[in-house]
N, C-alpha and C positions, 0 to 999 in steps of 0.2 A: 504494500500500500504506500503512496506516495502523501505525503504529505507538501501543502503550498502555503503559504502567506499570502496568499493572494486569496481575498471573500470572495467567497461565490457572487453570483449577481442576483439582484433583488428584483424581484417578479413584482411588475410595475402593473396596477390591477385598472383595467379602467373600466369607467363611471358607465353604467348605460345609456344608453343614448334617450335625450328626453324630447318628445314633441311636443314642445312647449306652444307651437302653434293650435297644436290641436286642443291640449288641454285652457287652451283660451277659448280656443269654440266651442269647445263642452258646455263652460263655464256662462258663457253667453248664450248660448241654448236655452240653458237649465233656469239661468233668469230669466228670460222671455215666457220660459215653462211657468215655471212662477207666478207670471202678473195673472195670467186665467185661470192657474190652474195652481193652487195651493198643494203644499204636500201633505198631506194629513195621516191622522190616526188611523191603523190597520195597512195603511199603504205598503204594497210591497216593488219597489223598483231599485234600478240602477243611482236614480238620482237621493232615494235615501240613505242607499250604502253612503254617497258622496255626504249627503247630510252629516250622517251618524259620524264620518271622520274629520269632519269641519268642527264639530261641537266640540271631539276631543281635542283637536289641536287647538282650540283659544278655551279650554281648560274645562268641557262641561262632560261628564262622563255620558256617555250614552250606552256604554255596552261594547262586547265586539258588534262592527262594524256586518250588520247581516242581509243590509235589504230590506228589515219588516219593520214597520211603523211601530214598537210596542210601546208598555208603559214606560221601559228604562227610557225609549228615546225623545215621550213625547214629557217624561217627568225634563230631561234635560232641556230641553226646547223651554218650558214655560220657565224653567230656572233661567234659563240664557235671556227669555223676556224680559222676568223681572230686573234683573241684573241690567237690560238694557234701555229700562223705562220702556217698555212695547208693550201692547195693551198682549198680557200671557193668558194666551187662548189655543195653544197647542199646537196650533196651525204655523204651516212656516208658508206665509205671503212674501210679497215683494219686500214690506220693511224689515223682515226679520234677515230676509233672507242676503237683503245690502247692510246688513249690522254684522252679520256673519261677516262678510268679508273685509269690511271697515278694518 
C-alpha cells in the first residue's frame, strides 16, 4: 500500500437545479386561485400541501405537509389570522393568502 501527502479530492456536490421561473407561476396561479376560489376546510389539493408549508415556514404549525384541509391546518390558518389582524375565519382568501407571503 502506498501511502501520499497529497488529500484526496473533495467531491464538490451540487445544488439542484431550481425553476424559479416556474415556481413564480405556480405562485401566481395559486393567487389568482384565490381571489374566486378560497381554500377551505376538508379541501384536498396540491395548492394546500403549498399552504400547509407556507404556515410552517413563517412559524405556524400545521402538521406534515398532506394535501387535506384538516383541523391541525385550519386550527393554524385562524392562529396565523389572528396573529395577522385578518378577520380568522379559517378560510384562506386573497388577504390571508398576500399576508402569507408578506
Amino acid at each position: 500500500e502506498v501511502k501520499s501527502d497529497i488529500p484526496e479530492p473533495e467531491v464538490v456536490k451540487k445544488e439542484p437545479k431550481m425553476d424559479w421561473l416556474g415556481l413564480v407561476r405556480l405562485l401566481n396561479k395559486l393567487r389568482d386561485e384565490v381571489q374566486t376560489s378560497p381554500i377551505k376546510y376538508r379541501e384536498r389539493s396540491e395548492r394546500v400541501k403549498i399552504l400547509q408549508r407556507r404556515l410552517g415556514a413563517v412559524g405556524f404549525d400545521a402538521g406534515i405537509p398532506d394535501g387535506i384541509f384538516g383541523r391541525g391546518t385550519r386550527r393554524a390558518v385562524k392562529h396565523f389570522q389572528r396573529v395577522s389582524r385578518l378577520k380568522a375565519d379559517g378560510h384562506v382568501g386573497p388577504a390571508t393568502w398576500k399576508a402569507l407571503w408578506e
